[in-house]
GUSE-972695 format. One line per field, with one value per residue (C-alpha): residue number from 1; x, y, z. Coordinates in nm, 4 decimals, decimal comma. Layout:
// residues N
seq = (NUM_...)
c1 = (X_...)
c2 = (Y_...)
c3 = (Z_...)
***
This chain:
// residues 104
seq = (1_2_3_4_5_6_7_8_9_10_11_12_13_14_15_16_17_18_19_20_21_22_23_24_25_26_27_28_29_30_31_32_33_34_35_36_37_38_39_40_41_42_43_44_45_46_47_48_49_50_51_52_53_54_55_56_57_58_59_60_61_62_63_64_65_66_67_68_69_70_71_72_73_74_75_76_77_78_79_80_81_82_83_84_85_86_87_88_89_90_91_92_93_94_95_96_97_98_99_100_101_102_103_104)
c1 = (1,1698_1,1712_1,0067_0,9402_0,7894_0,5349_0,4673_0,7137_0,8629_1,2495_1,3547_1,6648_1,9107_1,9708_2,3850_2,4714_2,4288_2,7482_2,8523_3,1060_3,0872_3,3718_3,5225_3,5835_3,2358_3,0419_2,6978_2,4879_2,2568_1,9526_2,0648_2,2137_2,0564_1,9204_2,1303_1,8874_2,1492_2,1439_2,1949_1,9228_1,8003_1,4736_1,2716_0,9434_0,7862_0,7082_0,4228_0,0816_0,0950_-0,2097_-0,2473_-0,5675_-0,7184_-0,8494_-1,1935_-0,9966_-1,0934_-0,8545_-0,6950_-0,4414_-0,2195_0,1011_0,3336_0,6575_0,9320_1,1735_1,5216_1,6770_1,8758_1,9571_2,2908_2,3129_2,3903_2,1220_2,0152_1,6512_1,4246_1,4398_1,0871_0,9637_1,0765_0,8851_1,0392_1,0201_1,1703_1,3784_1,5792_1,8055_1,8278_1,6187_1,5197_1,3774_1,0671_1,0410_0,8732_1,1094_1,0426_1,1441_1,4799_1,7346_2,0354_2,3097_2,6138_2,9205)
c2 = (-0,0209_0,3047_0,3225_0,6102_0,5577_0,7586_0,8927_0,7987_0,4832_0,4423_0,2130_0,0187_-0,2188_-0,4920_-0,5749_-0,9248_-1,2732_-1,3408_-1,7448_-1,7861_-1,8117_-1,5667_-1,9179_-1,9885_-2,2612_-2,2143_-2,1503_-2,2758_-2,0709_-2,2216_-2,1136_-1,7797_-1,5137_-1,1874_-0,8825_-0,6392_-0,3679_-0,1435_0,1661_0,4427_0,4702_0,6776_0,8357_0,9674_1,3159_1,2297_1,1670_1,3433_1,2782_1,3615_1,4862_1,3252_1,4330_1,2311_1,1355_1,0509_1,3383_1,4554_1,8109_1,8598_1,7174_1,7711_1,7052_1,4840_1,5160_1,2442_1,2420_1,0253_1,0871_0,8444_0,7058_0,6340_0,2854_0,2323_-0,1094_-0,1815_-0,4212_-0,7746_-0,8797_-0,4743_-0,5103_-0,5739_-0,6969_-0,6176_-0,6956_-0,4383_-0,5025_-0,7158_-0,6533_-0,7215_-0,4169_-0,3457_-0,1292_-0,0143_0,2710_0,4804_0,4479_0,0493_0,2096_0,1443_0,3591_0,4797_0,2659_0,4243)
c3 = (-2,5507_-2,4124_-2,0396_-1,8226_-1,4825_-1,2780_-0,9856_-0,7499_-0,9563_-1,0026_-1,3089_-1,2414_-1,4185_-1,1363_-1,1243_-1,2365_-0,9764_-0,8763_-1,0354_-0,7296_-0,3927_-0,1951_-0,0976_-0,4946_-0,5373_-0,8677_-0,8041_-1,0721_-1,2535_-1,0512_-0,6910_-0,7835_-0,6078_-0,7478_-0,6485_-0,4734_-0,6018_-0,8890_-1,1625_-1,1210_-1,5223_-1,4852_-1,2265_-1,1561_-1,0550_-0,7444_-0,5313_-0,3477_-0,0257_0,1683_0,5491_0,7289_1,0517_1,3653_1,1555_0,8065_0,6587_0,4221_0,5109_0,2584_-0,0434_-0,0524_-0,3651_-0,2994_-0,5225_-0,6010_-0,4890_-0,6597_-0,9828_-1,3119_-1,2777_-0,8484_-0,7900_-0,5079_-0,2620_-0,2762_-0,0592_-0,2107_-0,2135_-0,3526_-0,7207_-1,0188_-1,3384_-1,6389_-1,9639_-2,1934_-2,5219_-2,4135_-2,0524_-1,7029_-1,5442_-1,1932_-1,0935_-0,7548_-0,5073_-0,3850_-0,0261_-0,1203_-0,1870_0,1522_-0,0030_-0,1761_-0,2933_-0,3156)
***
């Protein structure tokens, strides 16, 4: 499956739950957490942003791009993604303002 997202969308493959703890337990598949870190695959346009006045009245749209790129490894918000299912893998949709930064 072949997905492109919109707007301002990012589509990310989530990394892997960790199955032990940094003192050496196994966690079992039931209480491992989801990463809320990832690889940038695709990424949308961007986004119209619109300027309002006092009486919300709508002055002007402005067009947002996107700055992310495909291949970042990025940290997103943990309760912001949406999942969805590819070939054989989990992936990750979420807003780019859910996105918190950069991993280097």
């Amino acid at each position: 499956m072949k997905l492109t997202p919109l707007h301002d969308w990012v589509l990310i493959r989530s990394g892997e739950p960790s199955e032990k703890s940094a003192g050496g337990i196994i966690i079992p598949d039931t209480a491992q957490e989801k990463p809320e870190e990832g690889e940038v695959l695709a990424v949308g346009t961007g986004c119209f942003v619109e300027d309002k006045d006092s009486k919300e009245k709508i002055k002007k749209k402005t067009f947002v791009k996107t700055t992310l790129k495909p291949g970042e490894h990025v940290l997103y918000k943990k309760y912001a993604a949406r999942e969805v299912e590819g070939d054989d893998e989990k992936l990750v949709l979420v807003r780019e303002e859910d996105v918190l930064g950069y991993l280097l």
